[in-house]
C-alpha positions as CSV (number, residue, x, y, z in Angstrom):
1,X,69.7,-55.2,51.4
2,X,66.5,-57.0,50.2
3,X,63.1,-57.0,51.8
4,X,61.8,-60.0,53.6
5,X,58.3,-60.9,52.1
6,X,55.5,-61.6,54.3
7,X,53.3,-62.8,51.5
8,X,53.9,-64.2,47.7
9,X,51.8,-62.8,44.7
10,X,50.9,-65.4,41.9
11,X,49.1,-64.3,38.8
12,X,46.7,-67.0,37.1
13,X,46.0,-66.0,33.3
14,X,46.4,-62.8,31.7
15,X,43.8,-60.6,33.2
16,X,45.2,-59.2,35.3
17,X,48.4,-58.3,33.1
18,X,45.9,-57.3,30.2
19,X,44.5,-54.7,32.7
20,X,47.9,-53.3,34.0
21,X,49.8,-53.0,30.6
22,X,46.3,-51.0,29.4
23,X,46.9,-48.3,32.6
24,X,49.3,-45.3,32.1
25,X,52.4,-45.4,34.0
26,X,50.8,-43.4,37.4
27,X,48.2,-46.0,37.8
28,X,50.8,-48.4,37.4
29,X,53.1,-47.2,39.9
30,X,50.5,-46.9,42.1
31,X,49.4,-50.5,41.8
32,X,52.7,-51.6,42.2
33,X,52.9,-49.9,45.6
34,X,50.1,-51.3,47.2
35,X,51.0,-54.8,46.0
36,X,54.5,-54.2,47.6
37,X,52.2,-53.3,50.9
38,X,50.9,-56.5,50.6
39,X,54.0,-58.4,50.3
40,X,55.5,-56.8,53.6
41,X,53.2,-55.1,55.8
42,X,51.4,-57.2,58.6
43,X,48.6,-55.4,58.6
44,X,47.0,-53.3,55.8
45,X,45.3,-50.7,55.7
46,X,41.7,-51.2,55.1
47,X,41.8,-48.4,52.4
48,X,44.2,-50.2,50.3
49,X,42.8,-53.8,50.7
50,X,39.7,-55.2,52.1
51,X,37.9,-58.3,52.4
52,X,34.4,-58.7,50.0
53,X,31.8,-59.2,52.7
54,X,29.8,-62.7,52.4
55,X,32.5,-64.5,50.5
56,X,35.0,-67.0,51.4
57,X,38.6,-65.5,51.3
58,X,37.8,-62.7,48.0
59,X,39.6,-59.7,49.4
60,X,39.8,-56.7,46.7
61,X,43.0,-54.2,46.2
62,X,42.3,-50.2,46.0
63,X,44.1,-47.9,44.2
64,X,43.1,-44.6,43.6
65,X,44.3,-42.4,41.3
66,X,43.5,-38.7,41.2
67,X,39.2,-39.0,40.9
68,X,39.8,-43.1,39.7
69,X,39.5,-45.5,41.8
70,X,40.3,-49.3,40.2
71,X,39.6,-52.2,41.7
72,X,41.5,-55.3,41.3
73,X,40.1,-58.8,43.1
74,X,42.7,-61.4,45.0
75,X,41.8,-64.7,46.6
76,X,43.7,-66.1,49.7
């Protein structure tokens, strides 16, 4: 059965991917969760994602890993 998404995630440039391939593959996994939160959760948790106070629709995604925390920035 496949999951219904709520949301679709576009990447612009290579960034982002420069970023992910970098990570080991914990920090990957983990960022690959919380995207797939985004993509079908209504609501999400605050810890995960959150929008940048005093900017117009910059929201930033949270992933902690062990003592790291990395940050990665979405638009809407």
């Amino acid at each position: 059965m496949q999951e219904k998404y709520l949301r679709d995630i576009y990447v612009y440039g290579t960034d982002f991917w420069d970023f992910y391939n970098s990570q080991n593959k914990k920090v990957q996994d983990k960022i690959d969760w919380v995207i797939g939160l985004i993509r079908t959760l209504k609501m999400i948790p605050e810890r995960f994602f959150k929008h940048l106070e005093g900017t117009d629709g910059l929201f930033e995604i949270r992933i902690k890993v062990g003592s790291n925390i990395y940050r990665v920035f979405l638009l809407f």
